[in-house]
C-alpha positions in Angstrom: -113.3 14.9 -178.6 -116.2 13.7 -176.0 -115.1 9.9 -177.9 -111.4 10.6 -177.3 -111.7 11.5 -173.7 -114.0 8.4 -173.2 -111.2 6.2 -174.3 -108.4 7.9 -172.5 -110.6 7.4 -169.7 -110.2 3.8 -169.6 -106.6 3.8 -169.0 -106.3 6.4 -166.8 -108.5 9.0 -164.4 -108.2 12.1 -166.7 -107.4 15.2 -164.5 -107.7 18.4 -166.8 -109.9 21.2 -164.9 -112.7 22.5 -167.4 -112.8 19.5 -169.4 -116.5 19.8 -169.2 -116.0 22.1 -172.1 -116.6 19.6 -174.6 -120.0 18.6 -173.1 -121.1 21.9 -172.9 -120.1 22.7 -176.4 -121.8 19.2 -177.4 -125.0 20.3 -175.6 -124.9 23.7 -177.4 -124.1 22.3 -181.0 -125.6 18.9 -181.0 -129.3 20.2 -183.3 -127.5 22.1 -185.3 -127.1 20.5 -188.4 -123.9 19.5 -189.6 -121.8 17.2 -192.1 -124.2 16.2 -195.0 -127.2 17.1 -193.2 -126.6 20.9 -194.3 -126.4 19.9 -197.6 -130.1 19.4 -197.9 -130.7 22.8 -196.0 -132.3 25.8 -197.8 -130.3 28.7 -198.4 -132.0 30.2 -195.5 -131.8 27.4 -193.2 -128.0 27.2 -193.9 -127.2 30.6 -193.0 -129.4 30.5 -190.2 -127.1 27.0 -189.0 -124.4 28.8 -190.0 -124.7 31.4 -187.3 -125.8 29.5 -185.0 -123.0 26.9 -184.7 -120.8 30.4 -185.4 -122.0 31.9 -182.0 -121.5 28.8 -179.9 -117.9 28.5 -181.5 -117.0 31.9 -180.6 -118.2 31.5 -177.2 -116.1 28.3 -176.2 -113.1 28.7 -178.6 -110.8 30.0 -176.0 -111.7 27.0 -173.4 -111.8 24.7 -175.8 -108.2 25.6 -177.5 -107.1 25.9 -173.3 -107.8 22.3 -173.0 -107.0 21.0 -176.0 -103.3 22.3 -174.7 -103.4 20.5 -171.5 -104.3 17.6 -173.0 -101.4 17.4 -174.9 -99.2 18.5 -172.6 -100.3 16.2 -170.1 -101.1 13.3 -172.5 -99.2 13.9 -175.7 -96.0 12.2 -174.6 -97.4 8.8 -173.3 -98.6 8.3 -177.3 -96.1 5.5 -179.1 -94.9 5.6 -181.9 -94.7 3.0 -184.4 -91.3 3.9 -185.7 
């Protein structure tokens, strides 16, 4: 999302209050190991990332669904179409 926003960003100045959510949920998640990096993880170590990157989830999911909305409302018509 942090990518996205960097892009929109260079068309226009984005104006959704609490977009800092992503940042924050970046700075939470960023060394816990995701993707294929779990896959070398012990069985322990998985769990243990497991409810880590569970906890920050839980604790942002309702900002981060609140802006994801906004975005779209605000945003999600300007998008073209190539049909």
């Amino acid at each position: 999302m942090c990518n996205i926003l960097l892009w929109l960003k260079e068309y226009e100045t984005i104006r959704i209050a609490r977009i800092h959510v992503f940042e924050k949920y970046d700075e939470r998640a960023r060394f816990i190991p995701s993707g294929n990096a779990r896959l070398h993880c012990s069985k322990e170590a998985f769990e243990r990332y497991d409810s880590e990157l569970e906890a920050v989830n839980n604790a942002l999911r309702k900002q981060i669904l609140s802006v994801c909305f906004e975005i779209i409302e605000k945003y999600g018509k300007r998008v073209k179409t190539n049909s």
